[in-house]
ZADO-1210 file (C-alpha; in nm, 4 decimals, padded with zeros to 6 digits):
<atoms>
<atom x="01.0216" y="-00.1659" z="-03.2282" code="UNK" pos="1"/>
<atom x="01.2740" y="-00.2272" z="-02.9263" code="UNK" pos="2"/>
<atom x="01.1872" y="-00.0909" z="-02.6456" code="UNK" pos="3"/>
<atom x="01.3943" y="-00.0931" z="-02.3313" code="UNK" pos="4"/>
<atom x="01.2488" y="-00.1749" z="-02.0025" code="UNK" pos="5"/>
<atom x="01.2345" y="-00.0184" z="-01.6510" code="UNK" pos="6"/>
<atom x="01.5442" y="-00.2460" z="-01.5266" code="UNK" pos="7"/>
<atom x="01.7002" y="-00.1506" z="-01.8861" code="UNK" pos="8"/>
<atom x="01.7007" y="-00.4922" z="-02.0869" code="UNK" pos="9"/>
<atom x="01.5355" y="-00.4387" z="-02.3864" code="UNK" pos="10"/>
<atom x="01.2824" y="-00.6490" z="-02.5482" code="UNK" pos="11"/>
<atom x="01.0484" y="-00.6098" z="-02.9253" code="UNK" pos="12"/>
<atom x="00.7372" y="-00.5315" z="-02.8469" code="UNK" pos="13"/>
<atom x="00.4661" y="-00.3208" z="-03.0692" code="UNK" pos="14"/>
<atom x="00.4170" y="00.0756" z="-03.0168" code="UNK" pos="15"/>
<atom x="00.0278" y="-00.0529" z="-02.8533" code="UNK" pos="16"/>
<atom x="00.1825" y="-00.3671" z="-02.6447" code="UNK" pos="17"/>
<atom x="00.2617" y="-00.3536" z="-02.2745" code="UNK" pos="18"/>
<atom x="00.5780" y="-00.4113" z="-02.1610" code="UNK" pos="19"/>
<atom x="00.6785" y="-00.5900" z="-01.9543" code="UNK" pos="20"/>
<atom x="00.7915" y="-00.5761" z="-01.5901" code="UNK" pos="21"/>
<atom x="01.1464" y="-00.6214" z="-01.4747" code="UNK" pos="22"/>
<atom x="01.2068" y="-00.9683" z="-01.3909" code="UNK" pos="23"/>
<atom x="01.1458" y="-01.0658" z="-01.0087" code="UNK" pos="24"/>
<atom x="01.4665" y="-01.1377" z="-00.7982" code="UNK" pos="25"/>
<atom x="01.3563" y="-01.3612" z="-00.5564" code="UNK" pos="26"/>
<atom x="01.0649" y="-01.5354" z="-00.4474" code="UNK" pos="27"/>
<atom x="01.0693" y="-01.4111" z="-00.0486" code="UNK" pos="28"/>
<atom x="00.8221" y="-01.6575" z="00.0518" code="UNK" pos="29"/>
<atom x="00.9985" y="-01.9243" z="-00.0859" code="UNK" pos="30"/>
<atom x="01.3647" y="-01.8082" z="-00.0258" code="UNK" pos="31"/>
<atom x="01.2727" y="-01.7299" z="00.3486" code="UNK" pos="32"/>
<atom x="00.9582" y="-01.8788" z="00.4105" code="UNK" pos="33"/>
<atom x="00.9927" y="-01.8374" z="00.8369" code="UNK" pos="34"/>
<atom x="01.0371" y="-01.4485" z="00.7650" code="UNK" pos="35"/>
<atom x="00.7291" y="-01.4635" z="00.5202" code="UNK" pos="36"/>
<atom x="00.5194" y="-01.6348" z="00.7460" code="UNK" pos="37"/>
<atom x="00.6297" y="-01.4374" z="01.0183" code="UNK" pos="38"/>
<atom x="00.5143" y="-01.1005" z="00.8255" code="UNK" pos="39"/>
<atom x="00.1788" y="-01.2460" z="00.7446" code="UNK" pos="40"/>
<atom x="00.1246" y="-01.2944" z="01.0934" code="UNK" pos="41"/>
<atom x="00.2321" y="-00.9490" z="01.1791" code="UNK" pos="42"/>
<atom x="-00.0140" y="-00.8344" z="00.9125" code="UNK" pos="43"/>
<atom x="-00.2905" y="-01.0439" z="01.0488" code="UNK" pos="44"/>
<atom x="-00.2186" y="-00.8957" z="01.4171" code="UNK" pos="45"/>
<atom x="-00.2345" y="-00.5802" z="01.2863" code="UNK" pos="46"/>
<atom x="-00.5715" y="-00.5613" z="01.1470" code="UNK" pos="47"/>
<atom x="-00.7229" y="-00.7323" z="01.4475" code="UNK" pos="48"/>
<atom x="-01.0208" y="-00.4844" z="01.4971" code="UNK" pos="49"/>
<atom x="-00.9204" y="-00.2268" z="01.2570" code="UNK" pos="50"/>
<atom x="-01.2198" y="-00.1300" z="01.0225" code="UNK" pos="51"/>
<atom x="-01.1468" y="-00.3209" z="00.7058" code="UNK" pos="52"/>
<atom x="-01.1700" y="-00.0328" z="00.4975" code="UNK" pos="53"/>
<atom x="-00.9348" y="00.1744" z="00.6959" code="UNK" pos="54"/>
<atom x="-00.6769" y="-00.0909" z="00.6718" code="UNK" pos="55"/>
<atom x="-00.6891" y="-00.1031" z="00.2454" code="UNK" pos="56"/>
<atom x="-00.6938" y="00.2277" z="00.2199" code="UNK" pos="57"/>
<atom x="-00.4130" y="00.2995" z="00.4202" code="UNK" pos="58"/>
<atom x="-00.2115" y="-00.0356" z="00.2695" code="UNK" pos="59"/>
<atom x="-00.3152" y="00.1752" z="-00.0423" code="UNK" pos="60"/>
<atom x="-00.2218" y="00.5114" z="00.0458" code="UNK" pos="61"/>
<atom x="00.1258" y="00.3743" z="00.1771" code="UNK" pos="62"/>
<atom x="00.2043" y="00.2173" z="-00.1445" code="UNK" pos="63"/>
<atom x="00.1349" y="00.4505" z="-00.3227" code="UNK" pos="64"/>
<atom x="00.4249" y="00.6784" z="-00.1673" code="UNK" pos="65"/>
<atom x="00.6381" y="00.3881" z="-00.1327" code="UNK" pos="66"/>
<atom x="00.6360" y="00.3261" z="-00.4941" code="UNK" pos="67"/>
<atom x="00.5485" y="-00.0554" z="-00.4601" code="UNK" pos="68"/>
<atom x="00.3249" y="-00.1316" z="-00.8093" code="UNK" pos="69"/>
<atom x="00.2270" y="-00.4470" z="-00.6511" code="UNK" pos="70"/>
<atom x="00.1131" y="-00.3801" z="-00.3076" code="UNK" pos="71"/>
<atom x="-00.0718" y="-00.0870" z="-00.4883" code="UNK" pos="72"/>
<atom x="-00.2543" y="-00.2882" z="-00.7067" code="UNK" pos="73"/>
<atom x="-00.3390" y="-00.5556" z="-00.4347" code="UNK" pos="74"/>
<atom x="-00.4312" y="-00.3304" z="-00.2568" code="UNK" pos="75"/>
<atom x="-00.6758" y="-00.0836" z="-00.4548" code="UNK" pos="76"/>
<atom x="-00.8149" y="-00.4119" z="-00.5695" code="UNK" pos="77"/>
<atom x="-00.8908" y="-00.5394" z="-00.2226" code="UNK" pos="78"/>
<atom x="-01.0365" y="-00.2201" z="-00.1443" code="UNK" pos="79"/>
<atom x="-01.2968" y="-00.1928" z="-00.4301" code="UNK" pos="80"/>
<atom x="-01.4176" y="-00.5551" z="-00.3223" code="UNK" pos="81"/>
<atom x="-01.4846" y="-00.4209" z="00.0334" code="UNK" pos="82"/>
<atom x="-01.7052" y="-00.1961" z="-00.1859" code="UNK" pos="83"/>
<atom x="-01.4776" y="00.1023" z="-00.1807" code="UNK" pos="84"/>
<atom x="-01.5658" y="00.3202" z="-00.5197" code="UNK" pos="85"/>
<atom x="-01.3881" y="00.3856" z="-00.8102" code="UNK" pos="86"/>
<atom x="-01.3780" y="00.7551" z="-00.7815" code="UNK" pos="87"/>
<atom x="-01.2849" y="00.7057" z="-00.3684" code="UNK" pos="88"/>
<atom x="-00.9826" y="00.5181" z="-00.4728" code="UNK" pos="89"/>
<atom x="-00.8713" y="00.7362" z="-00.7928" code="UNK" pos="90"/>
<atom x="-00.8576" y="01.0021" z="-00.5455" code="UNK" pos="91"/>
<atom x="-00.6664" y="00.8550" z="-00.2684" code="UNK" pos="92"/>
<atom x="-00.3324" y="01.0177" z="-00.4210" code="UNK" pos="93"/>
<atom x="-00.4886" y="01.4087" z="-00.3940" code="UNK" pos="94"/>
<atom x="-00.6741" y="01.2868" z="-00.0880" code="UNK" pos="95"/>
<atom x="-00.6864" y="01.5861" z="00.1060" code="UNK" pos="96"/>
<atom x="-00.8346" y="01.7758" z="-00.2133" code="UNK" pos="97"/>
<atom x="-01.1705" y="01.5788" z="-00.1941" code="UNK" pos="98"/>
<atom x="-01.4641" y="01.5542" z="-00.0380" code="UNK" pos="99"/>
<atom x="-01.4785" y="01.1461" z="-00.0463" code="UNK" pos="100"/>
<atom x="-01.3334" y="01.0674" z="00.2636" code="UNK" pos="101"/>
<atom x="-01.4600" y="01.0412" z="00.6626" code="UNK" pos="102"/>
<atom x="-01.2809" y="01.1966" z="00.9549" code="UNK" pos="103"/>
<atom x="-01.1537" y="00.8859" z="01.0181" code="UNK" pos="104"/>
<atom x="-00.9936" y="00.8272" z="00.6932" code="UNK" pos="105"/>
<atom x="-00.8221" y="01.1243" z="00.6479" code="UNK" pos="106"/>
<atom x="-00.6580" y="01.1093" z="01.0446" code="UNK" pos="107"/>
<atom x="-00.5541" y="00.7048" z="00.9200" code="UNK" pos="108"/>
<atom x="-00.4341" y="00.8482" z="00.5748" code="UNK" pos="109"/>
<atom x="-00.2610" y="01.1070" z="00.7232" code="UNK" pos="110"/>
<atom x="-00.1095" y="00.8816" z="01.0043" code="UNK" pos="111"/>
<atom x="00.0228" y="00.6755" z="00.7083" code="UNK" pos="112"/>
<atom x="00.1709" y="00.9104" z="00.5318" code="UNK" pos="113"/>
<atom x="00.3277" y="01.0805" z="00.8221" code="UNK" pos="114"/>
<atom x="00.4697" y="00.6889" z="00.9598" code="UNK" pos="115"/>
<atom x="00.5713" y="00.6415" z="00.5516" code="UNK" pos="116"/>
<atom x="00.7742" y="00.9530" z="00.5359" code="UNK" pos="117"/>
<atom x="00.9500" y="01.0283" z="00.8755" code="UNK" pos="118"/>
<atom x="01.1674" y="01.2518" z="00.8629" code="UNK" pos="119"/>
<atom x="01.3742" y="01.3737" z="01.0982" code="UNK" pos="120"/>
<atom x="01.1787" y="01.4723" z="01.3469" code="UNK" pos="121"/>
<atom x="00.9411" y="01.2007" z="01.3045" code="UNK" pos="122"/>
<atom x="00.5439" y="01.2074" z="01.3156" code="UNK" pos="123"/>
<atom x="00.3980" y="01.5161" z="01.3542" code="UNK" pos="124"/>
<atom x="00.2174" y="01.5818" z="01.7001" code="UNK" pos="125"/>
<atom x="-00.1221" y="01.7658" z="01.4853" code="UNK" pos="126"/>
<atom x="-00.1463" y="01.4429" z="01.2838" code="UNK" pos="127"/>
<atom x="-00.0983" y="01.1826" z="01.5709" code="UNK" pos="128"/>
<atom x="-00.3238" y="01.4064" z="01.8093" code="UNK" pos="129"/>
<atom x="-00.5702" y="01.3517" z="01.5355" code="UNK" pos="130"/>
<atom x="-00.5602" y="01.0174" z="01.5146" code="UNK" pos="131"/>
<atom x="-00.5937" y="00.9745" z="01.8653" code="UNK" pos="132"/>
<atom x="-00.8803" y="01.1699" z="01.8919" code="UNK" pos="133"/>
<atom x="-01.0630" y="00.9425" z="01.6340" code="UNK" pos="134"/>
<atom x="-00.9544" y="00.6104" z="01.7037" code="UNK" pos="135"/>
<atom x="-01.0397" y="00.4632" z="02.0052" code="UNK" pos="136"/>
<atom x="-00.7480" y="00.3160" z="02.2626" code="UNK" pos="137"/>
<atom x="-00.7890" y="-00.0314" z="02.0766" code="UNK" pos="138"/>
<atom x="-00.7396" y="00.0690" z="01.7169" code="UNK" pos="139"/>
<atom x="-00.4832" y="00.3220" z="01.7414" code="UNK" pos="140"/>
<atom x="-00.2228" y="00.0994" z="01.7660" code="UNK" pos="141"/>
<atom x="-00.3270" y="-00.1603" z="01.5504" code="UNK" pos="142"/>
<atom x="-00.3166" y="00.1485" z="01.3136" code="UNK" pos="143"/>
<atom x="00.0043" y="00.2314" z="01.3623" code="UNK" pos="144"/>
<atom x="00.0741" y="-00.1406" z="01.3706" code="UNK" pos="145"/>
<atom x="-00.0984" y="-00.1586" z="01.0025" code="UNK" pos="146"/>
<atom x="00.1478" y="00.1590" z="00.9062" code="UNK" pos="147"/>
<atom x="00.4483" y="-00.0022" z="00.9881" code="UNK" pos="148"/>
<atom x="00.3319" y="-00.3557" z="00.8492" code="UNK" pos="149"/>
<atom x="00.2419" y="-00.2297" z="00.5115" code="UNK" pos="150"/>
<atom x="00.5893" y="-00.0326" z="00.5066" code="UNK" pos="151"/>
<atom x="00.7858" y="-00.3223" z="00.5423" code="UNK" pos="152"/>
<atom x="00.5538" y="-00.5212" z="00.2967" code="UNK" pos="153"/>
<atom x="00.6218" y="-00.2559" z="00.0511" code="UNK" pos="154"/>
<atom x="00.9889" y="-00.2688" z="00.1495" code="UNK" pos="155"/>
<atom x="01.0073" y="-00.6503" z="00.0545" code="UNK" pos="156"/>
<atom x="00.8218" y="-00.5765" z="-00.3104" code="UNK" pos="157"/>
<atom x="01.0266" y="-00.3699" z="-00.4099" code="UNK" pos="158"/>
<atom x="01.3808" y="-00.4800" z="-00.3478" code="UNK" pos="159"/>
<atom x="01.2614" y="-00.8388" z="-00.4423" code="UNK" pos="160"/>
<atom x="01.0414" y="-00.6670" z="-00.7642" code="UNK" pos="161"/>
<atom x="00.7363" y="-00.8002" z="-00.7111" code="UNK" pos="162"/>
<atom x="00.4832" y="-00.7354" z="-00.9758" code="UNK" pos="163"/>
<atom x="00.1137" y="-00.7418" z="-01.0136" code="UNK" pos="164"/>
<atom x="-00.0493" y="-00.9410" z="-01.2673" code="UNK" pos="165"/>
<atom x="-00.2325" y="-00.8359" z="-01.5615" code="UNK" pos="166"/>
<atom x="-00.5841" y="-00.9111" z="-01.4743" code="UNK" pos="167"/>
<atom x="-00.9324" y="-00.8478" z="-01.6622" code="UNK" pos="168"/>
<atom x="-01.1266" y="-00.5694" z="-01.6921" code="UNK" pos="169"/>
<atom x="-01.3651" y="-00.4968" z="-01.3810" code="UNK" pos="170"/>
<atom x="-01.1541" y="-00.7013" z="-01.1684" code="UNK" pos="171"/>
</atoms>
């Protein structure tokens, strides 16, 4: 059977196979290694006293929107070995429709969302007022810091079609 692939080559692969991703343009961290460096240390400042947690889901969350199959599987990953569970992070796209997440998730999730999708007349005062009033003077901007961070990380995957690998089961 040929089937034909998201970036429309098309390959023989059985009805029950996976297909494959579309082939990676560049390597960033080897093509611009200064700018890749430079972005991991922007990440690391970011999370500098942010609760671990926080910062997955919201890397998650933001991914998720962006459309970046990588940074969303990284991600959700990371998340479950902070000991995030399963159903928690199956429900991070419907967020607001459960009852699996703190005050202080949904004000970062929302933030996220809000710094992912601004429009034109930017973030909402309700959603940053929120935030505010849950994160202390120290972690609200490394929150926004982490919102803007993950946005260009997505930004990178996907012009440069990054791709997550297949990994086992329970992993």
């Amino acid at each position: 059977m040929t089937i034909t692939s998201p970036a429309g080559s098309t390959s023989d692969h059985g009805p029950d196979e996976p297909v494959p991703a579309p082939a990676p343009r560049m390597v960033m961290g080897k093509a611009a290694p200064d700018f890749y460096k430079a972005m991991i240390a922007l990440d690391t400042a970011a999370a500098n006293g942010l609760d671990p947690v926080v910062a997955e889901l919201v890397k998650a969350r933001a991914s998720q929107v962006n459309g970046c199959a990588f940074c969303v599987d990284q991600h959700t990953a990371a998340a479950r070995k902070l000991g995030v569970p399963e159903q928690k992070m199956h429900g991070l796209t419907v967020w607001r429709e459960t009852p699996f997440f703190t005050a202080r998730e949904r004000a970062a999730l929302a933030l996220a969302e809000a710094v992912t999708r601004l429009g034109g007349h930017g973030v909402p005062d309700d959603v940053y007022d929120e935030a505010a009033r849950v994160f202390d003077e120290d972690e609200l901007p490394r929150l926004i810091a982490m919102c803007i961070t993950i946005n260009a990380w997505n930004r990178i995957g996907i012009t440069t079609r990054m791709s997550p690998a297949p990994r086992p089961e329970g992993i």
